[in-house]
N, CA, C and O of each residue as an XYZ file, in Angstrom:
348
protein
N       6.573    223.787     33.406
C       6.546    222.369     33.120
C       6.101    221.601     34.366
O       6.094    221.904     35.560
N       5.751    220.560     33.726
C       5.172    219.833     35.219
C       6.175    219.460     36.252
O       7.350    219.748     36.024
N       5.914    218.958     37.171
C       7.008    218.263     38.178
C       6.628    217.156     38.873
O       7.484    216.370     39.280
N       5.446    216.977     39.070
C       5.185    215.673     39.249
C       3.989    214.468     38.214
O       3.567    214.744     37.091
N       3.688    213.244     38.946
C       2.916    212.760     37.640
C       1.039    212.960     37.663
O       0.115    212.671     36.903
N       1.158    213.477     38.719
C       0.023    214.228     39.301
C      -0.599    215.514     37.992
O      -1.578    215.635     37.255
N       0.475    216.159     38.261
C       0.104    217.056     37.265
C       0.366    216.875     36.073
O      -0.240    217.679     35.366
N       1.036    216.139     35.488
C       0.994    215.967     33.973
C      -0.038    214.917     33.588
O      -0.096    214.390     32.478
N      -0.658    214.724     34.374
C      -1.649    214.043     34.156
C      -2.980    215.132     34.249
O      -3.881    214.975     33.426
N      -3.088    216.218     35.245
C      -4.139    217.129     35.106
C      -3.822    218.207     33.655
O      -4.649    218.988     33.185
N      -2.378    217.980     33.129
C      -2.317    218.703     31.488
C      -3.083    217.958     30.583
O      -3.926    218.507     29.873
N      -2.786    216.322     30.535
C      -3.713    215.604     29.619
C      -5.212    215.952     29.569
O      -5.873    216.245     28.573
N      -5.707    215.836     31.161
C      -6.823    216.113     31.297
C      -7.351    217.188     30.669
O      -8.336    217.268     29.935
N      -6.537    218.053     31.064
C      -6.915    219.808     30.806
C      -7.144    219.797     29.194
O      -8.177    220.211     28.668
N      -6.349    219.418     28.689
C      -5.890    219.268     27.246
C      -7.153    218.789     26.154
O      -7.467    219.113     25.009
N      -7.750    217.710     27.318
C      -8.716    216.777     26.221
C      -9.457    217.191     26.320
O     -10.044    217.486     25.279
N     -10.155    217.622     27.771
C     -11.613    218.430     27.965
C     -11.742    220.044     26.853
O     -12.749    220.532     26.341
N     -10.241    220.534     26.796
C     -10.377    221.998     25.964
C     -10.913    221.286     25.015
O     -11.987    221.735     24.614
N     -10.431    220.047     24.366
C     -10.883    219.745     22.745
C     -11.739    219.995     22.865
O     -12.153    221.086     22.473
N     -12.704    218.849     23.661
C     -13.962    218.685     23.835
C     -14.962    219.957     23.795
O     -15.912    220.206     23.053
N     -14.551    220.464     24.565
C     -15.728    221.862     24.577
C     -15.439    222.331     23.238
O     -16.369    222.340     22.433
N     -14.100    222.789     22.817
C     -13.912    223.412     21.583
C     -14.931    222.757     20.544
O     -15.505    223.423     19.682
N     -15.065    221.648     20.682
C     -15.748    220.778     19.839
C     -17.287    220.901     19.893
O     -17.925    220.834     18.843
N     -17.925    221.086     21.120
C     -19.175    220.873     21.220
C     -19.534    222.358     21.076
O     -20.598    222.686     20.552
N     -18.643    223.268     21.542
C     -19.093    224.568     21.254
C     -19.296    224.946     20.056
O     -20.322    225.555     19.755
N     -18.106    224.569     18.952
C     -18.293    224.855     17.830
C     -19.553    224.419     17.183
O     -20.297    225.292     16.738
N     -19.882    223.157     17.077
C     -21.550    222.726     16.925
C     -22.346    223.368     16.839
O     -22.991    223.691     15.842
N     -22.485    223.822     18.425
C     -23.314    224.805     18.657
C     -23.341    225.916     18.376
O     -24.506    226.315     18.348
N     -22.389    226.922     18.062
C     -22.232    227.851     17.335
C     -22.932    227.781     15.838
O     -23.740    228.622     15.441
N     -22.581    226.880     15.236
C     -23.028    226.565     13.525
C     -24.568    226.564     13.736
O     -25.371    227.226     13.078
N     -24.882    225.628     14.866
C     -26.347    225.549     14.412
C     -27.503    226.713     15.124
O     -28.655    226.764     14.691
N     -27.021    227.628     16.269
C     -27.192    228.666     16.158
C     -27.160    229.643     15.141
O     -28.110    230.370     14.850
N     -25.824    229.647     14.498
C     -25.972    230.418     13.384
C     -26.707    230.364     12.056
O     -27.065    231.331     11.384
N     -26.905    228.847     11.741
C     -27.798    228.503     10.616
C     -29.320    228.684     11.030
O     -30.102    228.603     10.083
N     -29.892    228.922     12.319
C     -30.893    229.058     12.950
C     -31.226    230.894     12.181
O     -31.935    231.236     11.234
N     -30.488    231.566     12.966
C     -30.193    233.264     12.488
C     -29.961    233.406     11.484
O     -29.984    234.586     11.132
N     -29.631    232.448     10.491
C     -29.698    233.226      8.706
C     -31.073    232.519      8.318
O     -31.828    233.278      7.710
N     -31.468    231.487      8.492
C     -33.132    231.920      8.373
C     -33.859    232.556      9.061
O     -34.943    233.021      8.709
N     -33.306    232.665     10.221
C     -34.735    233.844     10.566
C     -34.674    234.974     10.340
O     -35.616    235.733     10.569
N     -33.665    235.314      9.888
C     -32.744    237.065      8.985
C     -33.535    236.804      7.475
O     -33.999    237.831      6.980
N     -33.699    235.755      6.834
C     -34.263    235.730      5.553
C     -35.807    235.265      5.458
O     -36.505    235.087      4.460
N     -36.052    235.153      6.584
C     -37.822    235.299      6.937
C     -37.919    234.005      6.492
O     -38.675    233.969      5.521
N     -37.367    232.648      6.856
C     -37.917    231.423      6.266
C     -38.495    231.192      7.411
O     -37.801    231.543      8.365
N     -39.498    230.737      7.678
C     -40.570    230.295      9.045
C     -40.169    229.144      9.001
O     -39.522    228.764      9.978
N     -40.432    228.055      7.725
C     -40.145    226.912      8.006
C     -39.308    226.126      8.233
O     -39.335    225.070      8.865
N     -38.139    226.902      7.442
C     -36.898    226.178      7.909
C     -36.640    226.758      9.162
O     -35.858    225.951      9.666
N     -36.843    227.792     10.093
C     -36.156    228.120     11.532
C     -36.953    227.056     12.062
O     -36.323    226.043     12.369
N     -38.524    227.047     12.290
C     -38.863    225.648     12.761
C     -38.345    224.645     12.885
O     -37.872    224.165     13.915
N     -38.380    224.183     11.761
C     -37.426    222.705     11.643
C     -36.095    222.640     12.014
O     -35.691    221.536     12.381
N     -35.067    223.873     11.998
C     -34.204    224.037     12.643
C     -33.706    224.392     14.300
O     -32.555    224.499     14.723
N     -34.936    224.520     15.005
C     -34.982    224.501     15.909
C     -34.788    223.774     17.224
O     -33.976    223.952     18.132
N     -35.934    222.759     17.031
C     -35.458    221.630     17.896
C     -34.401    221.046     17.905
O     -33.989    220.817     19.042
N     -33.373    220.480     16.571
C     -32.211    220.158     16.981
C     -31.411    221.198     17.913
O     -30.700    220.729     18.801
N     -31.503    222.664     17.737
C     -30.597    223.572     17.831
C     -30.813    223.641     19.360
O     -29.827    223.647     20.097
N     -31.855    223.685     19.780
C     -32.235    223.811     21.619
C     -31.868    222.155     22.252
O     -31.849    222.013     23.475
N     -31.662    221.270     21.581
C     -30.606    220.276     22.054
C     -29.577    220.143     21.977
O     -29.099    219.091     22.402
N     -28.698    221.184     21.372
C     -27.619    220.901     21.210
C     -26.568    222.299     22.254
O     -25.369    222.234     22.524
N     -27.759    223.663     22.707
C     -28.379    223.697     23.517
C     -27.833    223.211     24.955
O     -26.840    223.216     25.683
N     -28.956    222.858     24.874
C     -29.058    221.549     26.555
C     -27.672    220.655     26.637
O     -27.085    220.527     27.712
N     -27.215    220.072     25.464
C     -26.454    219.056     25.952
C     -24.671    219.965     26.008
O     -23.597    219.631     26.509
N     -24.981    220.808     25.467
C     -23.288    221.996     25.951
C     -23.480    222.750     26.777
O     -22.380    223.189     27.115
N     -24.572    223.378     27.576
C     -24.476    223.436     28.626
C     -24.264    222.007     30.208
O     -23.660    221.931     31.277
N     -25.255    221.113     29.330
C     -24.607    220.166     30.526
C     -23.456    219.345     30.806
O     -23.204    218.684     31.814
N     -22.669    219.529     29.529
C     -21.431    219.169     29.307
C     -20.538    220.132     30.105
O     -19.351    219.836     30.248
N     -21.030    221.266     30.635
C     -20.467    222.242     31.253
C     -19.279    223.000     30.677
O     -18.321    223.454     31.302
N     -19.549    223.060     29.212
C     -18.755    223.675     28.461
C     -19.786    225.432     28.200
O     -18.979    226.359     28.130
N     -20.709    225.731     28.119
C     -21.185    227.351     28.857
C     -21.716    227.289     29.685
O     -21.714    226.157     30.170
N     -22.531    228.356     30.455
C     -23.232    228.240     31.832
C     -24.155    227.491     31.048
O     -23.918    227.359     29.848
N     -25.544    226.798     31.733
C     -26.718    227.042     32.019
C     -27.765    228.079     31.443
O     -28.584    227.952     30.533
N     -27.446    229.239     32.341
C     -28.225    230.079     32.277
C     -27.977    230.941     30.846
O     -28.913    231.564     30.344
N     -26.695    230.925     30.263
C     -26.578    231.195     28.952
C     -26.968    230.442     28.044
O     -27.026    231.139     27.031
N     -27.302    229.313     27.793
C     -27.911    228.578     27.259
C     -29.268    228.982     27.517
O     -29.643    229.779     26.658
N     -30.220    228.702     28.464
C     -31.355    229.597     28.648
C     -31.576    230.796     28.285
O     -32.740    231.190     28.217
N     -30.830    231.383     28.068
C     -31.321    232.838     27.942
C     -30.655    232.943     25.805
O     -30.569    233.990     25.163
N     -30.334    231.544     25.287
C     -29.963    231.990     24.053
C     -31.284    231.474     23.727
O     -32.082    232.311     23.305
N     -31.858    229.736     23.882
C     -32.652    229.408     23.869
C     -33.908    230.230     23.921
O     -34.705    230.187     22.985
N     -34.136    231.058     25.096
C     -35.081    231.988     25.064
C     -35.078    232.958     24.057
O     -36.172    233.242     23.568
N     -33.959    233.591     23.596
C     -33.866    235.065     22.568
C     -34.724    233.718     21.246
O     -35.802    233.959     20.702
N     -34.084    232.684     21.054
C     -34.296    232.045     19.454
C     -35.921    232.006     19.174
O     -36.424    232.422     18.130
N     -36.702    231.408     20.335
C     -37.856    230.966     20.523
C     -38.651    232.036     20.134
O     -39.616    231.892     19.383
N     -38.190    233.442     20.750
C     -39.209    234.358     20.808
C     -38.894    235.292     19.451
O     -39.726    236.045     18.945
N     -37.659    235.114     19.011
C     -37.715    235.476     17.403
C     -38.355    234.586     16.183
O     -38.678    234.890     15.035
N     -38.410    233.133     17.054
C     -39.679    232.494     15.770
C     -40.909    232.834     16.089
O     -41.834    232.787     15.279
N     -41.037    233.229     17.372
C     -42.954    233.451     17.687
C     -43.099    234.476     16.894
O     -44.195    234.490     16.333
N     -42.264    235.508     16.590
C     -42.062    236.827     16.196
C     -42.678    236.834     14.079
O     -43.216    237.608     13.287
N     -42.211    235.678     14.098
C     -42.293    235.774     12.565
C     -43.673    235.426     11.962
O     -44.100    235.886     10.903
N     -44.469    234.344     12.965
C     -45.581    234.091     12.448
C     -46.249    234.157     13.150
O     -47.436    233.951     12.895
């Protein structure tokens, strides 16, 4: 338990930021994943069109600093080169 107001104030903190990522991660998870069941069912056009949102959403959870960076880059990269892949 806490002991001073110092730190029960870095629990709030701690507390809201978990939402937060929980939150933005999850996002990003879905629209990754709706990305990978069309490109598993060979739709070209919908991974297209699903794309650009998905590499912003992407960018803005990594800079939220809820994953690295470079994991974001390197998911970004796998998605891209499985749509070049299809057509």
């Amino acid at each position: 338990m806490a002991n001073n107001k110092s730190t029960e104030k870095r629990i709030r903190q701690s507390a809201a930021r978990r939402q937060q990522n929980k939150t933005s991660k999850g996002r990003m998870r879905s629209a990754v994943k709706d990305l990978r069941s069309a490109l598993l069912a060979g739709d070209a056009e919908q991974a297209k069109s699903l794309l650009p949102p998905t590499l912003r959403l992407l960018d803005s959870t990594a800079q939220k600093g809820a994953i690295h960076r470079n994991a974001a880059a390197r998911t970004k990269s796998r998605l891209q080169k499985a749509i070049a892949g299809l057509g």
